[in-house]
Phi, psi and omega in degrees: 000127181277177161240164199275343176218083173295069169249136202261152140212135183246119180260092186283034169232138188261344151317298184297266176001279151329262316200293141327329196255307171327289191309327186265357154271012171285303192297298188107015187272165156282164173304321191305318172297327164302326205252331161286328170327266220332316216275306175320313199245019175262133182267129160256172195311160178217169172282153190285140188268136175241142140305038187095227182302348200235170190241123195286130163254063197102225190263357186243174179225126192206136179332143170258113131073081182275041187097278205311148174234166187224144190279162189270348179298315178303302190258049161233317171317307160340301224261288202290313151342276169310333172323296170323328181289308193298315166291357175289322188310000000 
């Protein structure tokens, strides 16, 4: 019996290979399945896109930068505020 759609891929990285075999006695998945996800949720990089005021940084999009910077002291003090506010409730 043929099959109607005899399509091949070979994969000549011994990483990729390894790694497809790993995941799919993990999963409980076939290798093919593994590798068709993987392929379904990967984007590849693009030039940054802007929105209006905002900016793609990655997979999000966030204001960009008026200069000013912040200390990791500010924004832990910061940080630890709201907590308080919030946990007082």
């Amino acid at each position: 019996m043929s099959r109607a759609d005899a399509v091949q891929f070979n994969v000549r990285s011994a990483f990729a290979r390894a790694r497809a075999h790993d995941l799919a006695k993990r999963t409980g998945m076939t290798v093919t399945q593994v590798v068709e996800e993987a392929l379904r949720g990967y984007v590849p990089p693009g030039a940054i896109a802007e929105a209006g005021r905002l900016a793609r940084r990655g997979p999000i999009l966030v204001l960009p930068s008026d200069g000013s910077t912040i200390s990791l002291a500010e924004a832990e003090a910061a940080l630890n505020e709201v907590r308080e506010r919030d946990g007082a409730d």
